[in-house]
C-alpha positions in Angstrom: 43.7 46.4 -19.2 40.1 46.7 -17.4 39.2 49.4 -15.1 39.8 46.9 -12.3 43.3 46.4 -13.3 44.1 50.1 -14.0 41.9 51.0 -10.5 44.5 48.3 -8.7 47.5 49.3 -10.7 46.9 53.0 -9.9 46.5 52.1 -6.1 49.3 50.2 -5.9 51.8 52.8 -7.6 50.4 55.3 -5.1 50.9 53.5 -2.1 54.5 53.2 -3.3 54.7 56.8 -3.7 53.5 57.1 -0.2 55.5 54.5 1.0 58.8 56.2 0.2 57.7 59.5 1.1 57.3 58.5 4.2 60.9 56.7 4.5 62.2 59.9 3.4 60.0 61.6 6.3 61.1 59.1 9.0 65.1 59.3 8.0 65.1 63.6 7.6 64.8 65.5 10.6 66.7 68.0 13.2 69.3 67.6 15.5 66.6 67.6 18.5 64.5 64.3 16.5 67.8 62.4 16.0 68.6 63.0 20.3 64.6 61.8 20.4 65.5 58.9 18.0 69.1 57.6 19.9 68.0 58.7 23.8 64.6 55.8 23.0 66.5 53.8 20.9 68.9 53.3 23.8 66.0 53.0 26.2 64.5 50.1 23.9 68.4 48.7 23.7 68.5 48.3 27.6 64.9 46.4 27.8 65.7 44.1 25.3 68.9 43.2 27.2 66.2 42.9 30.6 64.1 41.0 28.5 66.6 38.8 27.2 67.9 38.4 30.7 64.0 37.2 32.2 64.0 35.0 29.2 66.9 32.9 30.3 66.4 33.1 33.9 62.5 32.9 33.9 59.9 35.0 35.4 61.9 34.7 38.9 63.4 37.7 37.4 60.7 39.3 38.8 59.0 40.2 41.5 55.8 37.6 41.0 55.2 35.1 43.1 52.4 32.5 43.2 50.9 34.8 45.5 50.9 37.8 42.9 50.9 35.9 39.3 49.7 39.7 37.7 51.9 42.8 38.8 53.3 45.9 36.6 53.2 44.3 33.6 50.0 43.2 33.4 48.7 46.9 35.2 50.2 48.8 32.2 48.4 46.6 30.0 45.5 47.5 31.6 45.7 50.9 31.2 47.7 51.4 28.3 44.3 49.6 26.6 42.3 52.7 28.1 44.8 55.0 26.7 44.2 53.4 23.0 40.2 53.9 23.8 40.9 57.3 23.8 40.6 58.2 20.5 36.6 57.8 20.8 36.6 61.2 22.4 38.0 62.9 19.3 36.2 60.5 17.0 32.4 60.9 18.6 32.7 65.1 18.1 34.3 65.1 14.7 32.3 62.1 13.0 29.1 61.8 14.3 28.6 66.0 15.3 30.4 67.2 12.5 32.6 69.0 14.8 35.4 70.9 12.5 38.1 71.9 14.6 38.4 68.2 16.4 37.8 66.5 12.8 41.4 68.1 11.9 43.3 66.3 14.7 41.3 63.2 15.1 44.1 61.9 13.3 46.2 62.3 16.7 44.3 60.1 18.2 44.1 57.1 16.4 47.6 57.0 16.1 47.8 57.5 19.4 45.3 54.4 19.6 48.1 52.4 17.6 50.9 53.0 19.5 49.0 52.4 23.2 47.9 49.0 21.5 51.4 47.9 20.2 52.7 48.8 23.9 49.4 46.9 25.9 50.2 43.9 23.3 54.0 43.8 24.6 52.8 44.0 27.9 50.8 41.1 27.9 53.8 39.0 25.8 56.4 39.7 28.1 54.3 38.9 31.3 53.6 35.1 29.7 56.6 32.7 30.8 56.9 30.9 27.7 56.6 33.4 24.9 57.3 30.2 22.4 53.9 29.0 23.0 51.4 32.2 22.1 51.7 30.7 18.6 48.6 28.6 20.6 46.5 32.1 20.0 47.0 32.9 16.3 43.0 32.0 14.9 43.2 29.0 12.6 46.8 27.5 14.2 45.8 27.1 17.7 43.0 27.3 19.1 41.3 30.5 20.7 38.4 28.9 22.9 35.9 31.6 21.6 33.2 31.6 22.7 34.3 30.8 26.8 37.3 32.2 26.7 37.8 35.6 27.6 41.0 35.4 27.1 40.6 34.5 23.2 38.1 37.2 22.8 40.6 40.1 24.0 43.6 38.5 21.8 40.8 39.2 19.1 39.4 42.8 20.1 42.7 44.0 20.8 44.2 42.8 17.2 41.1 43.6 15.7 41.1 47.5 17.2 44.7 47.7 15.9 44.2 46.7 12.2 41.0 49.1 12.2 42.7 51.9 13.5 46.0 51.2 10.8 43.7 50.8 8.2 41.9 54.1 8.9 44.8 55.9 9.4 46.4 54.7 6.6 43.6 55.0 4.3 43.6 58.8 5.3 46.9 59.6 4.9 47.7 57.6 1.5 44.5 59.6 0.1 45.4 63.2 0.9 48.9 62.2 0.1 47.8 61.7 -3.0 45.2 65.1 -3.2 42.1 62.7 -3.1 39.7 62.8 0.0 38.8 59.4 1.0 36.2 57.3 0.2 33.5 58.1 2.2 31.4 54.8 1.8 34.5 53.0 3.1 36.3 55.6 5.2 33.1 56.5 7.5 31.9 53.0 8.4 35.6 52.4 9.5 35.5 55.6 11.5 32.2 54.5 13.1 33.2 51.2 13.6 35.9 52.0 15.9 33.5 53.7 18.7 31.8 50.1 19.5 35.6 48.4 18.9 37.3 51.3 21.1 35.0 50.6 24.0 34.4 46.6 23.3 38.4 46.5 24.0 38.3 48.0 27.2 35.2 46.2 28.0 36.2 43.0 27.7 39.6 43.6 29.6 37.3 44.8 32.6 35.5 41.3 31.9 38.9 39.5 32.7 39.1 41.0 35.6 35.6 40.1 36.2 35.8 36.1 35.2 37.6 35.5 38.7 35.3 34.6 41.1 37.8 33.7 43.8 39.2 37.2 43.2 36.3 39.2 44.6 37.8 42.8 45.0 37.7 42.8 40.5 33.9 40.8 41.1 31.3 44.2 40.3 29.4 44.8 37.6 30.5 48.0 37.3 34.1 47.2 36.7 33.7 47.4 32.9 32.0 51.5 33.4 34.4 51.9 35.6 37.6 51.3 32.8 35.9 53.1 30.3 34.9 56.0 32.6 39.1 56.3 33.4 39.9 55.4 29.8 37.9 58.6 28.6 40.2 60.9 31.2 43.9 59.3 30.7 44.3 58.8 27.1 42.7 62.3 26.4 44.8 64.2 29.1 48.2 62.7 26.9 46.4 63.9 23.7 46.0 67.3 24.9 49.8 67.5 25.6 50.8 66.2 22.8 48.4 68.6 20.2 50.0 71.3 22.4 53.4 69.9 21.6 52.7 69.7 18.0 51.4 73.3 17.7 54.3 74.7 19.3 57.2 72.6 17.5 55.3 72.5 14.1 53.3 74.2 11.9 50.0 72.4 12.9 47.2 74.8 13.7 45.3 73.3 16.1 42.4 75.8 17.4 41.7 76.7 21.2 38.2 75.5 20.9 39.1 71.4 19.9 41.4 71.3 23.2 38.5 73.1 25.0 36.2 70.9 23.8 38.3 68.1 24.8 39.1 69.1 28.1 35.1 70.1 28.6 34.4 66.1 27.8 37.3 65.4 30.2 35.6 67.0 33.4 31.9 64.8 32.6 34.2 61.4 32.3 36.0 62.4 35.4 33.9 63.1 37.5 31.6 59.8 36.7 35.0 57.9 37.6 35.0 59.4 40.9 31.6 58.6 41.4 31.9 55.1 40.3 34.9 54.3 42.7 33.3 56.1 45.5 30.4 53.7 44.9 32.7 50.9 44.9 34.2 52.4 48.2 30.6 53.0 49.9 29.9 49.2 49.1 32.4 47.5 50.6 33.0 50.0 53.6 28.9 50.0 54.4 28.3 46.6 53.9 32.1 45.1 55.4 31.8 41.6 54.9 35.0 39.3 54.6 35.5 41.1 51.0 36.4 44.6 52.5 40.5 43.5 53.3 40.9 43.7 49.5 39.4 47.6 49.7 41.0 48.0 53.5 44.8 46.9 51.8 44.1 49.5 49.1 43.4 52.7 51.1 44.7 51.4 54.9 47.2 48.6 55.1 46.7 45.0 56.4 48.6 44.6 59.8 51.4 47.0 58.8 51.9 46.1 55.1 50.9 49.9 52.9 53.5 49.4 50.7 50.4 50.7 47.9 47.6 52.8 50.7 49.9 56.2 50.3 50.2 55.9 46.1 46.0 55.2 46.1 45.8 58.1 48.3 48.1 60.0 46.1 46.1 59.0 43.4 42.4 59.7 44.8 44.0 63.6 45.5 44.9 63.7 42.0 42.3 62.9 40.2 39.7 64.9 42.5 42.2 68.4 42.2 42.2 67.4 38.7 38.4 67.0 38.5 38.0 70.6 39.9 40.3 72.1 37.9 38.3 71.0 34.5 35.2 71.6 36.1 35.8 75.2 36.1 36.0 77.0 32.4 38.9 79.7 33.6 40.8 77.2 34.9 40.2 74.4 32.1 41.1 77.3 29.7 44.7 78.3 31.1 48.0 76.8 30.0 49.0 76.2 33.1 46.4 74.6 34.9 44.8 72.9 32.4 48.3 70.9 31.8 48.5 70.7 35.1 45.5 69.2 35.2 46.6 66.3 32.4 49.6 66.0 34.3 47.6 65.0 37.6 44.5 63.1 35.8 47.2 60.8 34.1 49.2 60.0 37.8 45.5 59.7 39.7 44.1 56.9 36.6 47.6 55.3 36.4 48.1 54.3 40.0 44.4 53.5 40.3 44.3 51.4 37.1 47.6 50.7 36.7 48.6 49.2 39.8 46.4 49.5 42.3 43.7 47.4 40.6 45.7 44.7 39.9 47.7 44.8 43.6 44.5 45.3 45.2 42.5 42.5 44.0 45.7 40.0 44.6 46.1 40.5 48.1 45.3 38.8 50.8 45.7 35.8 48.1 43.1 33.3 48.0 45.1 31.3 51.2 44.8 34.8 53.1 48.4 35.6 52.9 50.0 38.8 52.1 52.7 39.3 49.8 53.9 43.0 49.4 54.7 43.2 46.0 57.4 45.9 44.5 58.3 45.4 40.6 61.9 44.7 40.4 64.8 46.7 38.7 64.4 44.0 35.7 60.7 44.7 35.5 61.4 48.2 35.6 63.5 47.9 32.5 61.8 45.8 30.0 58.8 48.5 30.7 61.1 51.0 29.9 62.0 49.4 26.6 58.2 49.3 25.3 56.9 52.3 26.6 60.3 53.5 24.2 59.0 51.4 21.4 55.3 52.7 21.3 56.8 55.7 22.5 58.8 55.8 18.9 55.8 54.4 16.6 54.1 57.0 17.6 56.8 59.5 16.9 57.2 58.1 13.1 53.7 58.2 12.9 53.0 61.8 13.4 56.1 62.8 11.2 54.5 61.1 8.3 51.2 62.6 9.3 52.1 66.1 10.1 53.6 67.1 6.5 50.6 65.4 4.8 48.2 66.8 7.2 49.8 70.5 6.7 49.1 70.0 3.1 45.6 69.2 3.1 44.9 72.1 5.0 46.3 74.6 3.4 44.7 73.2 0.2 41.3 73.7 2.1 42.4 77.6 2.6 42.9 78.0 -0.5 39.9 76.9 -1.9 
C-alpha cells in the first residue's frame, strides 16, 4: 500500500470514527434535550402538514396576490441570509487579528452560518409554486442563466457559502476529534475564503432587490451596504445569546472579553445601519418625487391602509434604544442590558429586513393599487416548521461540537 492509500485509508477510518461518535452524541442527552428534540419535532410535524396542504391547494393558500408576488416567505429569506453572514464578525477577529478568546467560539458561528442557510434555502423553495421544476437550477441539468441572471448567481453563492462553511466545520471538528489540529494550508484559506463568500451572499441578494427597475423603493445603490450593515447586527445579537446559553448549560468557557468584543463590533455596524436608512429616508422625504408613497406606506400609511407604519416604527425604536445601549461600555457590559439589547437589535433588523423591505417596495404595485398584505395562518405554519428544522441542525450541531470542543481545550491547558 503507498502512502496515498494508507493517507486515504487512515482518513476514511477516522471520519467513521467521528461519524458514530457523533450519532452517539445526537441520540444521548437529558430529559430537557429530548422536550427540545419532541416540542420542534412537532413544530416541524405541523409545517409539513401546512406545506403539504399549500402544495395541493396552491399558493392561494396564502396571502399573495399578483399585487404582492414576495411576502413572509421571501422576507425571512432575506434576513435569515444576513443572519448566516454573521459569522464574519467572529471570523475577521479570530483569523486575520489572531484574536484568542473569539478563535475558541468561531465555531458557533459558522454553524450558526449553516443552519440560517438551510432555513433561507427552505424559504425560497416553499415560496416557488411548482417546487417540481427547481430541478431547472441544479448547474449542469438545467440551466442557470449565469452570467444575467441574478437569480442563478444567488442559487450559486448561497450553495456555495453552505458547502464552505460544512467543509470548515467539519474539517475542524473531525481533526481535533481525532487530537490533530488541522491543516493549516487547507484549513486557513477556507476560513478566509468565507469573509468575501459571507458578504458576496448577502450582496447579491441586495442585488435582487436591486434588478427591479419598476420596483423603485429596492432601486439605491446602497441597498447592498445597507444588508450587510443589518446582517453584522442580527446574526451576532443571536450569537451572543446563544454563547451565553452554552456557558451556562455546559461546560464551555467562553471569556467576558470575546462577547465584549462582539457586542463592541455590534455598536459600529449598528449605528452605520441607522445612518444608512436615515439616508435612504432624507432622500426620498427631501427630494419627494412620485417614488416617496413606497417610503410614505412604510412609516405613514397610504389613505388609511398602516397595516406595517406602527411595526417600522416599532422597529426604528428598537434598533436606536438598542444602538445606545451598545454604545455605552457599562451598559454593553451588563447581563441584562446587553441581552436586552440583542433582544431589541434582532426585532428592530427583522421587521425592517424582514418584512418591511419586501412590503414596502410592493406597494402601491406597479398599477398604483394597494393591497394590505397580512401572512396567513398557513404561512404562519410552514415558517414555523423551518425555523424548527434549522432550529434543530443547529441544535445537533453544537452537541457534536461542544464535547469535541471541551476536549481540545482542556488539552491546550494542559500543555
Amino acid at each position: 500500500m503507498t502512502n496515498k492509500q494508507s493517507y486515504l485509508s487512515e482518513a476514511i477510518q477516522g471520519f467513521g470514527k467521528f461519524t458514530v461518535f457523533s450519532v452517539r452524541e445526537i441520540l444521548s442527552g437529558s430529559r430537557v434535550f429530548w422536550s427540545l428534540v419532541i416540542g420542534l419535532s412537532i413544530c416541524i410535524g405541523l409545517g409539513l402538514v401546512a406545506y403539504m396542504k399549500q402544495f395541493d391547494d396552491g399558493l392561494i393558500t396564502t396571502a399573495l396576490r399578483d399585487q404582492m408576488s414576495w411576502g413572509f416567505y421571501i422576507g425571512n429569506f432575506t434576513f435569515l441570509v444576513g443572519v448566516a453572514a454573521a459569522a464574519v464578525l467572529l471570523v475577521i477577529p479570530a483569523y486575520v487579528y489572531n484574536w484568542k478568546p473569539i478563535k475558541e467560539v468561531v465555531i458557533l458561528g459558522e454553524i450558526l452560518a449553516i443552519s440560517a442557510i438551510i432555513m433561507s434555502m427552505l424559504f425560497v423553495l416553499v415560496d416557488v409554486g411548482r417546487p417540481d421544476r427547481v430541478w431547472h437550477l441544479i448547474p449542469g441539468i438545467g440551466r442557470l442563466n449565469v452570467p444575467s441572471s441574478m437569480l442563478g448567481w444567488d442559487v450559486l453563492v448561497l450553495n456555495g457559502y453552505l458547502l464552505l462553511n460544512l467543509a470548515i466545520v467539519t474539517s475542524l471538528l473531525v481533526n481535533l476529534f481525532l487530537g490533530k489540529e488541522p491543516n493549516k494550508k487547507i484549513f486557513y484559506p477556507l476560513v478566509l475564503l468565507s469573509i468575501p463568500a459571507a458578504i458576496g451572499i448577502h450582496t447579491v441578494t441586495a442585488f435582487l432587490y436591486n434588478g427591479f427597475p419598476a420596483r423603485p423603493f429596492w432601486n439605491a445603490a446602497i441597498l447592498a451596504p445597507r444588508f450587510l450593515a443589518s446582517a453584522f447586527c442580527s446574526g451576532p445579537a443571536l450569537l451572543l445569546m446563544l454563547m451565553q446559553l452554552l456557558r451556562r448549560f455546559t461546560d464551555f468557557e467562553i471569556k467576558d472579553s470575546a462577547i465584549w468584543k462582539v457586542a463592541e463590533l455590534m455598536a459600529y455596524a449598528m449605528f452605520l445601519n441607522l445612518f444608512l436608512l436615515g439616508a435612504e429616508v432624507f432622500k426620498e422625504y427631501y427630494s419627494a418625487t412620485e417614488h416617496l408613497i413606497h417610503m410614505k406606506y412604510m412609516f405613514q400609511g397610504i389613505d388609511g391602509h398602516r397595516a406595517i407604519a406602527p411595526w417600522m416604527w416599532l422597529s426604528v425604536v428598537s434598533s436606536t434604544i438598542a444602538f445606545l445601549l451598545f454604545l455605552i461600555p457599562r451598559t454593553r457590559t451588563h447581563p441584562v442590558t446587553l441581552n436586552i439589547g440583542c433582544i431589541l437589535i434582532f426585532i428592530g433588523v427583522y421587521l425592517e429586513k424582514g418584512m418591511g423591505l419586501v412590503i414596502s417596495g410592493m406597494t402601491p404595485d406597479t398599477l398604483g393599487e394597494i393591497y394590505e398584505y397580512l401572512p396567513t395562518w398557513n404561512e404562519l405554519f410552514v415558517a414555523q416548521g423551518i425555523f424548527a428544522i434549522g432550529s434543530l441542525v443547529f441544535i445537533f450541531l453544537v452537541k457534536v461540537a461542544t464535547p469535541i470542543m471541551l476536549e481540545y481545550n482542556s488539552r491546550e491547558s494542559a500543555d
